[in-house]
C-alpha positions as CSV (number, residue, x, y, z in Angstrom):
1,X,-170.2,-45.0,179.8
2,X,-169.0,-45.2,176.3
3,X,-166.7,-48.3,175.4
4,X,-163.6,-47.8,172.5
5,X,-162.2,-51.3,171.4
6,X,-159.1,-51.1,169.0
7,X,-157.0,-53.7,167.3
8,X,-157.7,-56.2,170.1
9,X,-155.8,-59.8,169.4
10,X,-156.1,-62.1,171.6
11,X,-154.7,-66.3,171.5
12,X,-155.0,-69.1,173.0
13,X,-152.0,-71.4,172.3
14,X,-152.6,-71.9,168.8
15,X,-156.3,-70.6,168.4
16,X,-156.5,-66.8,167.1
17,X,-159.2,-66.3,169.6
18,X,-159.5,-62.6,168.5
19,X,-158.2,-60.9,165.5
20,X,-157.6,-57.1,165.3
21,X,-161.4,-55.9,166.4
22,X,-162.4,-52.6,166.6
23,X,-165.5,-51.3,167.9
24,X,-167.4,-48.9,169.5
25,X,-170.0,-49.2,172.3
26,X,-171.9,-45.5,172.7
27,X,-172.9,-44.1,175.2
28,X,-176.6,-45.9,176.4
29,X,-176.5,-48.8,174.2
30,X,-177.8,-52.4,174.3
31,X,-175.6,-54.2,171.9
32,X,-175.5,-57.8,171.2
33,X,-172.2,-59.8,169.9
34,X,-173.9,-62.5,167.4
35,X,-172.3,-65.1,166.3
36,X,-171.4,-68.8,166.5
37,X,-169.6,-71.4,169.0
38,X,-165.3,-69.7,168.5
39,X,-166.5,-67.0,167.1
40,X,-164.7,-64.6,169.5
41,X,-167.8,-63.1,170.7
42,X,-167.2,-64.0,174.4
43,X,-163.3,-64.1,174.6
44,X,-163.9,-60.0,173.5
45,X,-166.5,-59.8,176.6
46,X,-164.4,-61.4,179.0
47,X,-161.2,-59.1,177.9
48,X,-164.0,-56.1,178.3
49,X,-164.7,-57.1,181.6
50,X,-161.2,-57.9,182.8
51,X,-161.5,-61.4,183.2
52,X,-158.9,-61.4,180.3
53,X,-156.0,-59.8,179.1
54,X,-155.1,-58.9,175.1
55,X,-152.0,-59.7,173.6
56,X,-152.7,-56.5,172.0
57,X,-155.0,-53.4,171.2
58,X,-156.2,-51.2,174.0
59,X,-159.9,-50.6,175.3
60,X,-160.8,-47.5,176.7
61,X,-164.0,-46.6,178.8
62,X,-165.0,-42.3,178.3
63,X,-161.3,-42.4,176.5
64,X,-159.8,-43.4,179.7
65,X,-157.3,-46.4,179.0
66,X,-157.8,-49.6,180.8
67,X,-156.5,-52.2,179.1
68,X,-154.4,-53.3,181.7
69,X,-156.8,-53.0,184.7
70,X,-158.4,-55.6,186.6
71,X,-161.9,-57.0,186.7
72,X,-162.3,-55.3,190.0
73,X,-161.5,-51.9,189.3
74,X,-163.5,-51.4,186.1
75,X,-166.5,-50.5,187.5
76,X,-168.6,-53.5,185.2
77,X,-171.6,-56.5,186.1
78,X,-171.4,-59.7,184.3
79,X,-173.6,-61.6,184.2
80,X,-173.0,-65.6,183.4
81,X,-175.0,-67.9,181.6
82,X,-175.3,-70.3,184.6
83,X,-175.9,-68.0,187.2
84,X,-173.0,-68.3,189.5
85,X,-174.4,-68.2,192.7
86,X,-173.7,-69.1,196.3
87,X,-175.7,-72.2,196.6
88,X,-175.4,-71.5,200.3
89,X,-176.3,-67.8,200.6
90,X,-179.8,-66.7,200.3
91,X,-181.3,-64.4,197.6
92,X,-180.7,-61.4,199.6
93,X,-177.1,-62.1,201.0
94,X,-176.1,-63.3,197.3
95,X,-177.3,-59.9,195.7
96,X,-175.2,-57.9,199.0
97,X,-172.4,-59.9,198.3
98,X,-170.2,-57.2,195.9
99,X,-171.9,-54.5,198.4
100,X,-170.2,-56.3,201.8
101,X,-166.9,-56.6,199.8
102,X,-166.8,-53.1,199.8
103,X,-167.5,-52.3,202.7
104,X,-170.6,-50.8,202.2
105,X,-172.7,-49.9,205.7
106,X,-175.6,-52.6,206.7
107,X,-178.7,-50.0,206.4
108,X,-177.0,-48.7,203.0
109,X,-176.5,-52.5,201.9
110,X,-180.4,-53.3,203.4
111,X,-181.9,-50.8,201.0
112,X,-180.1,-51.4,198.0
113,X,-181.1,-55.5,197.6
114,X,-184.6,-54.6,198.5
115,X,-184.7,-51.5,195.8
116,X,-182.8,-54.6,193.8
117,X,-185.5,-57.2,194.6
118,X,-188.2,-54.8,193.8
119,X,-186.4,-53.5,190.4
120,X,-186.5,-57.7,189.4
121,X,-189.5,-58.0,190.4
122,X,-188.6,-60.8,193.4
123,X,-189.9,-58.6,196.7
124,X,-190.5,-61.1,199.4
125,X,-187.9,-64.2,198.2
126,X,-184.9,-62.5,199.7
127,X,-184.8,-65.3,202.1
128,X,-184.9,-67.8,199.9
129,X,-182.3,-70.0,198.5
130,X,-181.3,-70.3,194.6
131,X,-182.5,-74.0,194.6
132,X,-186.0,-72.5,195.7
133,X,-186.6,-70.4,192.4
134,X,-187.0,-71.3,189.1
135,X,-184.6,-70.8,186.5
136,X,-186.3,-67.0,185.6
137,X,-186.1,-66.1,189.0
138,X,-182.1,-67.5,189.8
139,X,-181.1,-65.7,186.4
140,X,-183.1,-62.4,187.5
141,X,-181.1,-62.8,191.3
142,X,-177.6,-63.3,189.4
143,X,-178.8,-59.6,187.2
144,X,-179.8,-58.0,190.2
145,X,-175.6,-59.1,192.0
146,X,-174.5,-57.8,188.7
147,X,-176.7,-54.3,189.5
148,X,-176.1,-54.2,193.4
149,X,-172.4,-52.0,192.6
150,X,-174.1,-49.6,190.7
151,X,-171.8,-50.4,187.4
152,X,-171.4,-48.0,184.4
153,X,-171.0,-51.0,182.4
154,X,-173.5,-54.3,182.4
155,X,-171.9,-57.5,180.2
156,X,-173.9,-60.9,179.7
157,X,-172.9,-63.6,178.5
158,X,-175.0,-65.8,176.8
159,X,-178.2,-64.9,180.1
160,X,-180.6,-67.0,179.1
161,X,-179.4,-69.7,177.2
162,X,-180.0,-72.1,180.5
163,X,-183.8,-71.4,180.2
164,X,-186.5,-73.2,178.2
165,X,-188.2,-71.6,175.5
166,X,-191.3,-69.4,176.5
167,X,-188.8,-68.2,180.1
168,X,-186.4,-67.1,177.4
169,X,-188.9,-65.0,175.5
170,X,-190.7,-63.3,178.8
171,X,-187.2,-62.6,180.3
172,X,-185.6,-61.0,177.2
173,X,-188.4,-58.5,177.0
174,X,-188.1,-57.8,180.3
175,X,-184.5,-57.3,180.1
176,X,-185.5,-54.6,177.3
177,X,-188.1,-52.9,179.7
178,X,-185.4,-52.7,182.5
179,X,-183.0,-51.5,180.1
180,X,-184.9,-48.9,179.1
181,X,-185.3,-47.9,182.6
182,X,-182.1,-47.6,183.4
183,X,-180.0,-46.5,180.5
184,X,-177.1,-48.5,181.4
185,X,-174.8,-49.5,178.6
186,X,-174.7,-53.0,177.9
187,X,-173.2,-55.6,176.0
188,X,-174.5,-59.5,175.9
189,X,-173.5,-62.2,173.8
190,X,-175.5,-64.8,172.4
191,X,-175.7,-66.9,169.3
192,X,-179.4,-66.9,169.2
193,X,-180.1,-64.4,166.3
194,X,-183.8,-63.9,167.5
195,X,-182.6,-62.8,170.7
196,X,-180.2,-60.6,169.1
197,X,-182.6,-58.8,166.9
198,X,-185.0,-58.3,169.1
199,X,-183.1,-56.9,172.4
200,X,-180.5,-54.9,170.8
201,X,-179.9,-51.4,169.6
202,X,-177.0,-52.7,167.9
203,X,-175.3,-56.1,166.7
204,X,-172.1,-57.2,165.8
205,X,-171.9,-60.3,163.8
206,X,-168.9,-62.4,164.6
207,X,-166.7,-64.8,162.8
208,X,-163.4,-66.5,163.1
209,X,-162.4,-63.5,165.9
210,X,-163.5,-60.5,163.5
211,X,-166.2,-58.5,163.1
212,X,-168.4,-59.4,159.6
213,X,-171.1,-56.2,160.2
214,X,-172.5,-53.9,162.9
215,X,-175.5,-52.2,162.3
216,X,-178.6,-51.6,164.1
217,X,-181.1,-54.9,163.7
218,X,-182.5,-53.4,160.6
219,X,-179.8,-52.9,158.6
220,X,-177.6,-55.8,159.8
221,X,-180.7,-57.8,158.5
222,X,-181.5,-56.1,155.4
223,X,-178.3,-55.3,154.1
224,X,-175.8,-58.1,155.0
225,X,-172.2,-57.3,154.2
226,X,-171.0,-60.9,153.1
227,X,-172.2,-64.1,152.4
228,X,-171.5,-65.2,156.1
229,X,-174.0,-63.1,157.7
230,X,-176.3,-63.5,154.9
231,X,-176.1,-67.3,155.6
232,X,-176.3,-66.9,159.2
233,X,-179.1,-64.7,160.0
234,X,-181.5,-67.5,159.0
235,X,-182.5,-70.1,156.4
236,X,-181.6,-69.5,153.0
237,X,-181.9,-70.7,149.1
238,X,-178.4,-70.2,147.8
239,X,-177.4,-70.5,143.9
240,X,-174.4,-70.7,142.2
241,X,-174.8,-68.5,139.4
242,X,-172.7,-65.7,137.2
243,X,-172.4,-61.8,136.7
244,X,-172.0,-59.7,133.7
245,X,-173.0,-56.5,132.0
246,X,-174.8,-55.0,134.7
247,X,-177.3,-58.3,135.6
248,X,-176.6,-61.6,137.7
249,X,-178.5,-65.2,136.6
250,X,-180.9,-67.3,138.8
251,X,-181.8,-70.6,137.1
252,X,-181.7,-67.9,133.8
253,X,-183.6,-65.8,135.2
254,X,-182.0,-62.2,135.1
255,X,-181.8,-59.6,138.1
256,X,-180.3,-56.2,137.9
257,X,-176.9,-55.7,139.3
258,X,-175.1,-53.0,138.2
259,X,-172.3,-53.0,140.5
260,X,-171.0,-55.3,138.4
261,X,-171.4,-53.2,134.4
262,X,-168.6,-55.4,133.1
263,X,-168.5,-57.8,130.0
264,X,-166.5,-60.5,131.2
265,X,-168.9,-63.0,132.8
266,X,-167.5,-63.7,136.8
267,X,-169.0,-66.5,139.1
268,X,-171.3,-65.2,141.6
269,X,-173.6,-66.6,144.3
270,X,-177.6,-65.5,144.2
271,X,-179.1,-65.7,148.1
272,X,-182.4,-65.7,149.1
273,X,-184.5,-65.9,152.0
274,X,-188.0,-68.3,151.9
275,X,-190.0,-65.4,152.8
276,X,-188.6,-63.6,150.2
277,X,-189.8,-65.6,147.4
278,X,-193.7,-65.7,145.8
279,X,-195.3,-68.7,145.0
280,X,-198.4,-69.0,142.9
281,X,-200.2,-72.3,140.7
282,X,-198.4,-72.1,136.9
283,X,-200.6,-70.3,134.6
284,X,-201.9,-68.0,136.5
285,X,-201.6,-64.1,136.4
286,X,-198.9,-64.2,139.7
287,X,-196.6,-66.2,137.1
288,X,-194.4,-64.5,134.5
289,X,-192.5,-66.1,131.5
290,X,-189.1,-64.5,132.2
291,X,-189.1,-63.5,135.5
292,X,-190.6,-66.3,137.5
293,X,-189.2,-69.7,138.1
294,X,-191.3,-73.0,137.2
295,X,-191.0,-75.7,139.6
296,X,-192.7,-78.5,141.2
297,X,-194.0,-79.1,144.9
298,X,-192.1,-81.8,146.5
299,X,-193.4,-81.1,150.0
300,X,-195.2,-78.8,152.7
301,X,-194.4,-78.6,155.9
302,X,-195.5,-76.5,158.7
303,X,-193.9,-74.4,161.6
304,X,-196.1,-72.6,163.8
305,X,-197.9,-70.3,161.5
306,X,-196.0,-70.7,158.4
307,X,-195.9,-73.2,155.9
308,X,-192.5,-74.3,154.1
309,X,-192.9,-75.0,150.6
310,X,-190.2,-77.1,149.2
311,X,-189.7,-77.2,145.5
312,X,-187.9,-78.7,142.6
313,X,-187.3,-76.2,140.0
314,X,-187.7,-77.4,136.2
315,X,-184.2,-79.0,135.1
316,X,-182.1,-78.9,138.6
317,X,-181.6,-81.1,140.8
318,X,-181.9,-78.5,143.9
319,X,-184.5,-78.1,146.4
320,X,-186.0,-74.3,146.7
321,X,-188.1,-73.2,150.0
322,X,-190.3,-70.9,149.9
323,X,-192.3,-69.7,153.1
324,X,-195.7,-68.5,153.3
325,X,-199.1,-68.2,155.7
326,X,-200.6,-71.4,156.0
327,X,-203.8,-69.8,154.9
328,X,-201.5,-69.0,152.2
329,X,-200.5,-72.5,151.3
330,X,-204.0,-73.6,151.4
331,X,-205.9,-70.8,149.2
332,X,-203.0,-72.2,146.7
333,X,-203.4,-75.4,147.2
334,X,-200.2,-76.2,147.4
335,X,-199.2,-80.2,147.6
336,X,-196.6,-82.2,146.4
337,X,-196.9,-82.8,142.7
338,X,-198.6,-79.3,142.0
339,X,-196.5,-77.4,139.1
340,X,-195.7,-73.4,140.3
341,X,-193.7,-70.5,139.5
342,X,-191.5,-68.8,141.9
343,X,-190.5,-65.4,141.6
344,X,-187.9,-63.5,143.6
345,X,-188.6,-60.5,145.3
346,X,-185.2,-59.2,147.2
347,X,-182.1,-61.4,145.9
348,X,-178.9,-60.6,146.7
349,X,-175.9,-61.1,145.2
350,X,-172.1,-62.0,146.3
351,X,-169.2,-62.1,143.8
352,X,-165.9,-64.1,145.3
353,X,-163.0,-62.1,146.2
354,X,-163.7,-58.1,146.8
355,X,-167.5,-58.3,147.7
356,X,-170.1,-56.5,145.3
357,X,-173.7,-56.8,147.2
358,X,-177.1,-55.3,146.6
C-alpha cells in the first residue's frame, strides 16, 4: 500500500500544526518522520491514520482518496508510545480485541493471536496481564493489536520512547527483522535521530509543520539540505564566516565553493561535524600551514569509545570539538594545554537567503 500526501495544512487554534506537506510513502517502505517536539511529525501521522482531519490537502492510499474517511475504515495499525492497553484484558484477549469487533469467528480469532504471539516472540504469555510483562514485552503486545486486522498500513508513534536504553536498541532491531518479514509499509515517528537512521528506509526531517529533506539515511546525513538538518542530525562546530570568488573562509582558512564564483564577498556559515575534523600535535607532518587550524587543548572528555577534544583555536574566543578513538587521543597525547592543528575534512557551507550547500 502506497501513501500520496499533498498540500496537507492542518491548525490548532492559532498553532500552524502542519504547513502545506507533500509526500510520498512507496509501496514496502519503513519511513521515519524525524524531527523535534511541534514539529508536525505526529499531527501528519494522526491525520494519516484518521485520528485527524486536515483543513486542507488530500491523502490518498493506491490513488484512492480518503481524506475524509474515518480511522476505522482505513484499513491502518497504530501503534502508541504508551501502549494503550486494556489493563484488565489479558495478552491474548487485548491482541483479539480489533478481531472480536469485527466479528471475526472464535477458531479464526484463536489462530490469529497465537500466529501473533509467536510472530513477537511472546508464545505462552497470552494469559498474562500487561502489568505482568516488561515494558519490551507490553510494547511488542500493543504491535501485535496493531497486526491482529491484517492492515495495509502500520503507523507508530514515537514506539519505544517509554523504554530504557539497551530495550530500545534490541527492540528497534527487531522491529527491522519483522519488517523485513512482512513487507508492510510503515511510517513511525520519533525524534531520536539514531533510531531514525538506523530503522528506516527513508526519513523525513521535520520543522515548524514542513518538510526540511527526505532522503534515504545516507543521503539525508551526508548531504543536508539546510542549516536546520545539518544542526540537528548531531553535534556540530558552526562558524560564521564569508563567501566569494568561488571559496568560503574558516578561521582564514580557504575551502572550495564554487557555487558561489562571485566577487562580492556574502556572509556565510561553515558547519562541521567533530568526527569530521583531524587532529594532530603542531609541528608534525599531519599539520599544514594554510590548511590546518592551530589551536590549543582545553579539555578531553570521553563517551563510550570516543574521546571529545575540545579546543581553542589561536585568536578566537570559540570552542572547536573534535572527536576521535580514545586510542586515538592517547597515541596523541592529547591534554589540555597541548598546542594542535585541526584540519577539516567535509565542511559544508550555508549562505542566508536562497541556500547554496556542498
Amino acid at each position: 500500500m502506497s501513501i500520496h500526501i499533498r498540500d496537507i495544512s492542518k491548525t490548532f487554534g492559532s498553532f500552524k500544526a502542519l504547513d502545506g506537506v507533500s509526500l510520498d510513502v512507496p509501496d514496502g517502505t519503513l519511513l521515519a518522520l524525524l524531527g523535534p517536539s511541534g514539529s508536525g511529525k505526529t499531527t501528519l501521522l494522526r491525520i494519516i491514520a484518521g485520528l485527524e482531519f486536515p483543513d486542507a490537502g488530500t491523502i490518498e492510499e493506491n490513488g484512492a482518496d480518503i481524506t475524509e474517511r474515518h480511522a476505522r475504515s482505513r484499513e491502518v495499525g497504530f501503534v502508541f508510545q504508551h501502549y494503550a492497553l486494556f489493563r484488565h484484558m489479558s495478552v491474548f484477549e487485548n491482541i483479539a480485541f480489533g478481531l472480536r469487533v469485527r466479528k471475526v469467528p472464535r477458531a479464526e480469532v484463536q489462530a490469529r493471536v497465537e500466529e501473533l504471539l509467536g510472530l513477537v516472540r511472546l508464545e505462552g504469555l497470552g494469559g498474562r496481564k500487561p502489568s505482568q510483562l516488561s515494558g519490551g514485552q507490553r510494547q511488542r503486545v500493543a504491535l501485535a493489536r496493531a497486526l491482529a486486522i491484517r492492515p495495509k498500513i502500520l503507523l507508530l508513534d514515537e514506539p519505544f520512547g517509554a523504554l530504557d536504553a539497551k530495550v530500545r536498541v534490541e527492540l528497534r532491531q527487531w522491529l527491522r527483522r519483522l519488517h523485513d518479514e512482512i513487507g508492510m509499509t510503515s511510517v513511525f515517528v520519533t525524534h531520536d535521530q539514531e533510531e531514525a537512521f538506523e530503522l528506516a528506509d527513508e526519513v523525513v526531517v521535520m520543522n515548524h509543520g514542513q518538510i526540511e529533506q527526505q532522503g534515504t539515511p545516507d543521503a539525508v546525513f551526508d548531504k543536508p539540505a539546510t542549516p536546520f538538518v545539518m544542526d540537528f542530525l548531531g553535534n556540530v562546530n558552526v562558524y560564521h564566516g564569508r563567501v566569494e570568488n568561488g571559496r568560503a573562509f574558516w578561521h582564514g582558512i580557504p575551502i572550495d565553493y564554487p557555487d558561489y564564483p562571485h566577487a562580492q564577498a556574502r556572509d556565510a556559515r561553515v558547519y562541521l561535524r567533530p568526527h569530521e575534523l583531524e587532529i594532530a600535535p603542531a609541528g608534525t607532518a599531519a599539520s599544514r600551514p594554510g590548511t590546518s587550524l592551530p589551536a590549543r587543548v582545553l579539555r578531553v572528555t570521553r563517551s563510550g569509545a570516543i574521546s571529545r577534544v575540545a579546543c581553542r583555536p589561536h585568536g578566537s574566543d570559540a570552542e572547536l570539538h573534535v572527536d576521535v578513538p580514545v586510542d586515538t587521543a592517547r597515541d596523541l597525547l592529547l591534554q589540555p594545554g597541548v598546542q594542535v592543528s585541526i584540519t577539516p575534512r567535509t565542511p559544508r557551507v550555508f549562505i542566508p537567503g536562497p541556500e547554496y550547500v556542498i
